[in-house]
N, CA, C and O atoms as a DFTB+ gen file, in Angstrom:
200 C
 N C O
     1  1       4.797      14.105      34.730
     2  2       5.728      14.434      33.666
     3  2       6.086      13.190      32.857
     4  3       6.048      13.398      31.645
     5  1       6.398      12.041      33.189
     6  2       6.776      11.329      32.914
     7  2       5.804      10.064      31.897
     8  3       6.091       9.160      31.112
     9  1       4.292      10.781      32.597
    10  2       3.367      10.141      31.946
    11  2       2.818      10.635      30.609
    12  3       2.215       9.946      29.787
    13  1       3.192      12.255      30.492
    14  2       2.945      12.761      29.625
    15  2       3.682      12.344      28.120
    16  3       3.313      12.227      26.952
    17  1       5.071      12.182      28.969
    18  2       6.002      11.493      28.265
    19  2       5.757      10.316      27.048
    20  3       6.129      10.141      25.887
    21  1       4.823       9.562      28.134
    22  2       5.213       8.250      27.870
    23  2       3.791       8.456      26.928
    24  3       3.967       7.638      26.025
    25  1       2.671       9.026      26.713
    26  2       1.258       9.031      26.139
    27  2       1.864      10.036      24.692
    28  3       1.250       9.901      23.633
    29  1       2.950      10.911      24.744
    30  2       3.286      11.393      23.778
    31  2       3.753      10.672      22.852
    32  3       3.284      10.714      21.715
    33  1       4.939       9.751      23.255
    34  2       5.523       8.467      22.833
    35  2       4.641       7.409      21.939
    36  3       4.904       7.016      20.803
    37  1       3.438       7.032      22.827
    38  2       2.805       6.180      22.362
    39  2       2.053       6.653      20.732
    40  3       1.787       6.192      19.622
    41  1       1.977       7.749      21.458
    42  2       1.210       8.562      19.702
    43  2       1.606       8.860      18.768
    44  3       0.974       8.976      17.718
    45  1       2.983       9.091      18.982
    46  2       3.904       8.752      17.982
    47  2       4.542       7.669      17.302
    48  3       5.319       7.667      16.347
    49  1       3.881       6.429      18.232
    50  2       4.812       4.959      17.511
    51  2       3.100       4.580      16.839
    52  3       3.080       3.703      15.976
    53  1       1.618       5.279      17.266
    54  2       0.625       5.191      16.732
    55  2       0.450       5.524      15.841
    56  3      -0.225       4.781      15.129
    57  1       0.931       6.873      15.241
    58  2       1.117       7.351      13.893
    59  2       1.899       7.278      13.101
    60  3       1.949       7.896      12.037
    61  1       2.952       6.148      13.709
    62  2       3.903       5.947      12.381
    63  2       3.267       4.728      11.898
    64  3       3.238       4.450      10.699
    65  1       2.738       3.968      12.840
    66  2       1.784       2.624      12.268
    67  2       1.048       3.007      11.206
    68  3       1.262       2.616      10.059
    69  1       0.262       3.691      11.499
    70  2      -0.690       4.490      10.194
    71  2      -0.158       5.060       9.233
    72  3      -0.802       4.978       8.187
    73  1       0.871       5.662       9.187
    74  2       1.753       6.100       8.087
    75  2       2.008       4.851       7.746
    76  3       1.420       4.476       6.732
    77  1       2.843       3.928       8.379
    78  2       3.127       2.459       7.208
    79  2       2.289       1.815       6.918
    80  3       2.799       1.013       6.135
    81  1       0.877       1.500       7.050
    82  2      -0.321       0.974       6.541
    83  2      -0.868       1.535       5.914
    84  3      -1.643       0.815       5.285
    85  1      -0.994       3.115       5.521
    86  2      -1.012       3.613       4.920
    87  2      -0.416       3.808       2.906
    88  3      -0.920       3.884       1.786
    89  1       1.059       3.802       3.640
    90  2       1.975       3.696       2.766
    91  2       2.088       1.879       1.768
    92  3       2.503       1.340       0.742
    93  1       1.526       1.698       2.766
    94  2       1.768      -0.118       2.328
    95  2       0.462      -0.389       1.751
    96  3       0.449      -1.086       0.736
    97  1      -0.434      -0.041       2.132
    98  2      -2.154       0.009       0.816
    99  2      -1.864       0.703      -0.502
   100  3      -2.053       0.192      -1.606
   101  1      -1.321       2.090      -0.245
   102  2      -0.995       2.377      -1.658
   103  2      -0.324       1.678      -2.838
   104  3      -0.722       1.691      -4.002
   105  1       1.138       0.850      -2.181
   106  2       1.912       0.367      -2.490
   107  2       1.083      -0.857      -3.629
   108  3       1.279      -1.054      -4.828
   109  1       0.248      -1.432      -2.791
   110  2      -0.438      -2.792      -3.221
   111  2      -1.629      -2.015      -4.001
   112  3      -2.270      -2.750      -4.752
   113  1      -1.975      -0.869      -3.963
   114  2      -3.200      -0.441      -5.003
   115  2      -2.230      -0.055      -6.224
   116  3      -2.558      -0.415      -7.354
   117  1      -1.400       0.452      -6.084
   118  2      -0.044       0.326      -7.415
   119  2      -0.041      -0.757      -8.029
   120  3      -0.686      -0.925      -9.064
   121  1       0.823      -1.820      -7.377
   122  2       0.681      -3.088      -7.815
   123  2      -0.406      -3.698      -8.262
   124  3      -0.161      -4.228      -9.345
   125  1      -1.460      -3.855      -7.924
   126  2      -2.263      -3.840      -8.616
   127  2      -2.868      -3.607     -10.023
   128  3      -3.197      -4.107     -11.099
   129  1      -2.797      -2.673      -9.378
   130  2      -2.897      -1.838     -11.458
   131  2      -2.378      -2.243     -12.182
   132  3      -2.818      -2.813     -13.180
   133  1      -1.039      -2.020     -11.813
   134  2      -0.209      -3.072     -12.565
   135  2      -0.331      -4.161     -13.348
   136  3      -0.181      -4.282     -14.564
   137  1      -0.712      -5.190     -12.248
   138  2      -1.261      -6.665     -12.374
   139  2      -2.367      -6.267     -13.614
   140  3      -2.339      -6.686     -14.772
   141  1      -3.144      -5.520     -13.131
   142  2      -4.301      -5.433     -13.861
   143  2      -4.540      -5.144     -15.731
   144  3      -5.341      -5.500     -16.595
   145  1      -3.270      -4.268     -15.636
   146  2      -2.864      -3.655     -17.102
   147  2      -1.859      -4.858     -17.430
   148  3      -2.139      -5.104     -18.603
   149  1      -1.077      -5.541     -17.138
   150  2      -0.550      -6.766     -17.763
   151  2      -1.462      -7.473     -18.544
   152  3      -1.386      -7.818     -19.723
   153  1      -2.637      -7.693     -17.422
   154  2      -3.674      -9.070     -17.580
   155  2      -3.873      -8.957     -18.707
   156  3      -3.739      -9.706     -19.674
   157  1      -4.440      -7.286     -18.474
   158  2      -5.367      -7.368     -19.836
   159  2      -4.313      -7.067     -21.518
   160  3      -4.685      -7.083     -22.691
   161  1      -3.325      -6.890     -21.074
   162  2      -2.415      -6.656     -22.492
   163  2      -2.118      -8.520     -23.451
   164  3      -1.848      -8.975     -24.562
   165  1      -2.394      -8.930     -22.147
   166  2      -1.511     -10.458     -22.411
   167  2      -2.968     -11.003     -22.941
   168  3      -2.848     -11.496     -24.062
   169  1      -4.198     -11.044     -22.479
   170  2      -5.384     -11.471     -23.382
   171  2      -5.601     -10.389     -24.466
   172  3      -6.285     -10.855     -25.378
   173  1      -5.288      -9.251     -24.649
   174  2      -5.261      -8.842     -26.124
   175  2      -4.256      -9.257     -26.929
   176  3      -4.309      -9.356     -28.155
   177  1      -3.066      -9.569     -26.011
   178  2      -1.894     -10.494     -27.080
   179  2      -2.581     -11.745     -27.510
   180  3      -2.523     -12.064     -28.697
   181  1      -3.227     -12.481     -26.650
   182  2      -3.429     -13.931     -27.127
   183  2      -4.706     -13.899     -27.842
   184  3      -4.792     -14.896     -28.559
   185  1      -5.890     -13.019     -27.936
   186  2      -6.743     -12.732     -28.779
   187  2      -6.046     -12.810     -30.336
   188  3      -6.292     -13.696     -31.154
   189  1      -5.316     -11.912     -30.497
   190  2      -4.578     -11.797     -31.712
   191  2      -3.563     -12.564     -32.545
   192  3      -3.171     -12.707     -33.703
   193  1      -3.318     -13.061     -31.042
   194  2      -2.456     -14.334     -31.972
   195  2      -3.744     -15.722     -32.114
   196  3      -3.381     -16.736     -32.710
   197  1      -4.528     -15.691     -31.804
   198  2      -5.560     -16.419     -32.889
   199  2      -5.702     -16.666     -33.918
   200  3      -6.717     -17.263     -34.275
C-alpha cells in the first residue's frame, strides 16, 4: 500500500516537471519571437535612416 503510494507520488512530482519544462520552452519560444521581430524592425529602422 504504501508503495503504491509512494510510485503514485513520484509520477506526479514527474509530471509536474514536464508540465514546467514544458511551460518554460514555450515561454522562451515567445520570447524569442519577440527578440526576433524587434531585430528585424530596428535594422529596417536603421536602413532608413540612411
Amino acid at each position: 500500500m504504501a508503495l503504491e503510494q509512494t510510485i503514485v507520488l513520484v509520477l506526479y512530482i514527474l509530471l509536474g516537471a514536464v508540465a514546467g519544462m514544458i511551460y518554460a520552452l514555450r515561454r522562451i519560444f515567445i520570447l524569442e519571437r519577440r527578440i526576433l521581430e524587434l531585430d528585424s524592425k530596428l535594422v529596417a529602422a536603421l536602413k532608413r535612416r540612411r
